[in-house]
C-alpha positions in Angstrom: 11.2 14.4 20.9 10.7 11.0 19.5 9.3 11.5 15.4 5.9 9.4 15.5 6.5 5.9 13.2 3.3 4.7 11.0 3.6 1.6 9.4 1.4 1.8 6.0 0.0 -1.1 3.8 -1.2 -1.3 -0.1 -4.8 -2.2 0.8 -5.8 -2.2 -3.0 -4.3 -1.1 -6.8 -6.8 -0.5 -9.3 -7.9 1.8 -12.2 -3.9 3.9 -11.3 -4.8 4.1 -7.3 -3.5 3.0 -5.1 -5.8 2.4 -1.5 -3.6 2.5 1.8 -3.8 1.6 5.4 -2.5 3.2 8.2 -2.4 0.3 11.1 -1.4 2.6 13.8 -4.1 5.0 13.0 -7.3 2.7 12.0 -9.9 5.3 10.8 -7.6 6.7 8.1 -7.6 5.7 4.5 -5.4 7.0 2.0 -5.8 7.1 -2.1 -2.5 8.1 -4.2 -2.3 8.0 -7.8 1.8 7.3 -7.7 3.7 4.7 -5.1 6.5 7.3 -4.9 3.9 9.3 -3.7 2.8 7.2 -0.5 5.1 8.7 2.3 3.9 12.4 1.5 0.3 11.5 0.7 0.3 9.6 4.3 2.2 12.0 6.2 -0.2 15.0 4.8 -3.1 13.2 5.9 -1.8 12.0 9.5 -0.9 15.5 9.8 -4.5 16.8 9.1 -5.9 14.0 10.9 -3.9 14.5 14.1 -3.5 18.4 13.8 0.2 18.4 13.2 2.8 19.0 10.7 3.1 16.3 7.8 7.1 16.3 8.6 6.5 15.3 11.5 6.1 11.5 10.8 8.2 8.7 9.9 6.5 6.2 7.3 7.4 2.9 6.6 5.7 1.3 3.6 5.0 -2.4 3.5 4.2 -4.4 0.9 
């Protein structure tokens, strides 16, 4: 089984947030406080989003 691949963008960084996009998944926004932090924060929301396991994505951050 093929590990889903979202692509996620820095929408905004302001006041020690950041704001994210998910492309491949529209509705979704995501806030983290640390960059290093983006690929968990957006798997862990994916996951709850799409009712599955946060491991179970592949994030690719651009900037």
């Amino acid at each position: 089984m093929e590990i889903p691949k979202l692509t996620t963008r820095i929408k905004s960084a302001m006041d020690g947030w950041f704001a994210l996009e998910v492309l491949e998944l529209p509705d979704l926004v995501v806030h983290t406080r640390s960059f290093e932090d983006i690929r968990e924060t957006d798997r862990a929301a994916a996951g709850a989003l799409m009712g599955q396991p946060p491991g179970e994505f592949d994030v690719d951050v651009e900037l």
